[in-house]
N, C-alpha and C positions, 0 to 999 in steps of 0.2 A: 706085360702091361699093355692095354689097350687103348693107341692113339686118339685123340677126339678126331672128329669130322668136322670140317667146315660148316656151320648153317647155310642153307639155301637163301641169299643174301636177298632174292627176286621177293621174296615173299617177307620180308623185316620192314618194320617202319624206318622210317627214313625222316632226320632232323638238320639242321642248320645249324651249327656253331658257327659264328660272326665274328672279326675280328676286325680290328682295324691295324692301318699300314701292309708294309710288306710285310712276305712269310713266302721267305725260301725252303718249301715244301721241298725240294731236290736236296740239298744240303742235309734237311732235317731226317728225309727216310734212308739216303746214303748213312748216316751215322747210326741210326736205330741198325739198320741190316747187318752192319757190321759186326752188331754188338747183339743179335736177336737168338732167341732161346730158341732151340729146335723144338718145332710142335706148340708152341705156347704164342709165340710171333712171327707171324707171316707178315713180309714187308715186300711188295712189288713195285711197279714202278710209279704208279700215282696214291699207292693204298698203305695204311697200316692196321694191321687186326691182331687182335689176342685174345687170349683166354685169361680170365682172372678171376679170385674171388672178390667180392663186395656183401660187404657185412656177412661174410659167410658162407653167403652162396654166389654159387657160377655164374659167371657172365662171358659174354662175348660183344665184343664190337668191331667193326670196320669206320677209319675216319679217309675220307679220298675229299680230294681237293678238285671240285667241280668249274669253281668260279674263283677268280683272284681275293674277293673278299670273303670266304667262308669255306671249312669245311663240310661236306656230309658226313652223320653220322647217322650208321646204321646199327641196330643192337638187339641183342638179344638176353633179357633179362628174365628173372623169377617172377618180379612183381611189378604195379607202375612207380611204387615206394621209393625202387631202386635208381631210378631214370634222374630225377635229382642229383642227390648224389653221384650220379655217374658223369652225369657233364661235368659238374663242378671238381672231380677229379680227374677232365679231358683238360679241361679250359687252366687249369694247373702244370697237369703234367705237358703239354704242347705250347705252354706260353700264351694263351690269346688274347690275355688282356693288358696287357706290357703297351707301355708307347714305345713303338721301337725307332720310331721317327728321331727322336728326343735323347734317346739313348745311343744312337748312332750320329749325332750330330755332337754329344760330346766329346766321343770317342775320336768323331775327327777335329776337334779342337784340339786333343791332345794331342794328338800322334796323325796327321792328315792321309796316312798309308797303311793304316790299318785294318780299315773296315775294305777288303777287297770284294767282298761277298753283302750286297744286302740282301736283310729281313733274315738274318741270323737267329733265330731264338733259342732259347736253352732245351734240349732235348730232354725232359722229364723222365723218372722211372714209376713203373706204379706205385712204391711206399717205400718209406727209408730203410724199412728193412731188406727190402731185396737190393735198392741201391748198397745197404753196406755188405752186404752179400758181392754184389759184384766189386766192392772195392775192395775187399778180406782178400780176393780172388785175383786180382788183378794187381797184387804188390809185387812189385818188381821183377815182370813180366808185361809180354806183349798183351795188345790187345786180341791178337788170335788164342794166346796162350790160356787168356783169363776167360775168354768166352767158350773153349775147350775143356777146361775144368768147370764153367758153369753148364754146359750139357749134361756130363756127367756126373754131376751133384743131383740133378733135377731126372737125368733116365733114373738113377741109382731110388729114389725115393718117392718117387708119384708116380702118377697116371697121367705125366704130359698134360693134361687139362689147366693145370696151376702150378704157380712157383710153390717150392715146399716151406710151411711155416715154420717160424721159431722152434715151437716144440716138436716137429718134428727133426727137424738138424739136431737141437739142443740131446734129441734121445737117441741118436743113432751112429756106428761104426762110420769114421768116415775114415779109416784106412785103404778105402779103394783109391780117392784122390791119391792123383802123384804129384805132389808137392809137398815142402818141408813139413817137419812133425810141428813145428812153432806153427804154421799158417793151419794147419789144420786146428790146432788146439785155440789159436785166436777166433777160428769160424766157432768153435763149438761155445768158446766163451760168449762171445758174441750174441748165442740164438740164448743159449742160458739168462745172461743179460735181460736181454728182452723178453723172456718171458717173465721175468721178477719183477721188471720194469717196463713195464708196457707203455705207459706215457711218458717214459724220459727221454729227456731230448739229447739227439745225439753231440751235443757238447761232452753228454755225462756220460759216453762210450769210451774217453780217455783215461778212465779208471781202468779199462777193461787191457792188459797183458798182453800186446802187438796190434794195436790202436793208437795211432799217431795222429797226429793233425791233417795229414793226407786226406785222409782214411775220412777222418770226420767234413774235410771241407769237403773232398767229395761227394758224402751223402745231403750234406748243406747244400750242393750246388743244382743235384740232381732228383734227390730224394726229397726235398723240400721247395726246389725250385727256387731258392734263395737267390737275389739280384747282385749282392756285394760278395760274392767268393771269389776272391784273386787265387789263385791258385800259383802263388809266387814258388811254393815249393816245387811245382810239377817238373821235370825233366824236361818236356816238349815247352812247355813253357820259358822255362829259363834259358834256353837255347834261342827261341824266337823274339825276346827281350835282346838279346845281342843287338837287333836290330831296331829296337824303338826304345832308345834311353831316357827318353821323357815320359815311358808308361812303366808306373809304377800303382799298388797297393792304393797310392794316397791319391795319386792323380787319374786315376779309373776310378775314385767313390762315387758316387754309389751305386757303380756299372759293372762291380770287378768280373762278377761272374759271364757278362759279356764280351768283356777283354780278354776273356780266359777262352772264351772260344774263337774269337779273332786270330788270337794267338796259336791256338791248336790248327787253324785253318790256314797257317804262312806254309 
């Protein structure tokens, strides 16, 4: 299979994503890097870029944090059709339009030692499906474990260029994964799923035979960028509650999925 190339970023247009308040850009691309697909996310030290589709066909982008209030966005698209819709699923998946001022000043009403980190935003993934792809993947395993079977889900089935879709997971051996025959067979349920169901929302994925409420709050948190996802179940989480007994579910509304990263960041 034949890796992509970087584009020659010198010679791309170049745009402004605007945002207001903080945005702790260091926080944010440490966590992407952690969790970044070989070949598909390059994440350095001021930059994040990938390959993706959008409506079908290939794209690429670079977002680097130039100035305190804005990213640049550089891209490389098929059409100008595309550029629309490609901010509008930046500006999504990066959080940019969140008052985070507002949100962080509840958080310290409730729990005054919480927020140790500002301009926290919620780390987006490109679409719920690959979000639930990396949480299929990441049940009850590390986070190196679950980003190790997502390498090799993605060498095993593409050209690197892109995440592998639905119907490709839904049709293919995935007995090269080493992980249990239950987590494989929930992946493949899973792309099945969605492809039958291509507008359902992942509420409607707890039909689906090793899809838990984890599983789905996760992609609600990440995959949809949802605000209110406490992630009370999480392990990292309930551990880090040890130490803030006034943050709860009810008392982080309608912030949870910010608490949940607060929380992940003690």
């Amino acid at each position: 299979m034949t890796r992509p190339t970087l584009p020659d970023s010198a010679s791309l247009p170049t745009i402004e994503l605007k945002y207001k308040g903080p945005l702790d850009w260091s926080f944010m691309l440490a966590f992407y890097q952690r969790r970044a697909i070989e070949h598909i996310e390059v994440i350095e030290d001021n930059y994040y870029c990938r390959h993706a589709l959008l409506n079908d066909q290939p794209i690429w982008f670079r977002l680097t944090q130039n100035h305190p209030q804005s990213l640049a966005l550089q891209y490389n698209i098929a059409c100008d059709s595309q550029l629309q819709p490609l901010v509008a699923k930046l500006r999504r998946m990066f959080d940019l339009d969140t008052d985070i001022d507002a949100i962080e000043a509840h958080l310290n009403l409730v729990e005054p030692n919480l927020v140790k980190r500002t301009g926290i935003r919620i780390p987006g993934v490109w679409s719920s499906w690959e979000a639930g792809v990396r949480a299929v993947l990441g049940q009850q395993v590390s986070v190196t474990a679950a980003i190790t079977h997502l390498n090799r889900l993605t060498e095993q089935l593409t050209d690197f260029a892109h995440f592998p879709s639905p119907e490709l997971v839904a049709s293919k051996d995935l007995s090269f994964l080493r992980m249990p025959q239950r987590r494989k067979d929930s992946l493949s349920s899973l792309a099945q799923f969605v492809v039958d169901h291509p507008s359902a929302s992942p509420s409607e994925w707890l039909s689906i035979k090793g899809i838990g409420p984890w599983t789905v709050q996760y992609v609600q948190l990440r995959g949809l960028s949802e605000r209110d996802c406490f992630l009370s179940g999480d392990l990292v989480v309930k551990k880090a509650l040890a130490n803030f007994t006034k943050l709860n579910e009810s008392t982080a509304h309608p912030f949870g999925s910010y608490a949940t990263f607060h929380l992940w960041n003690q």
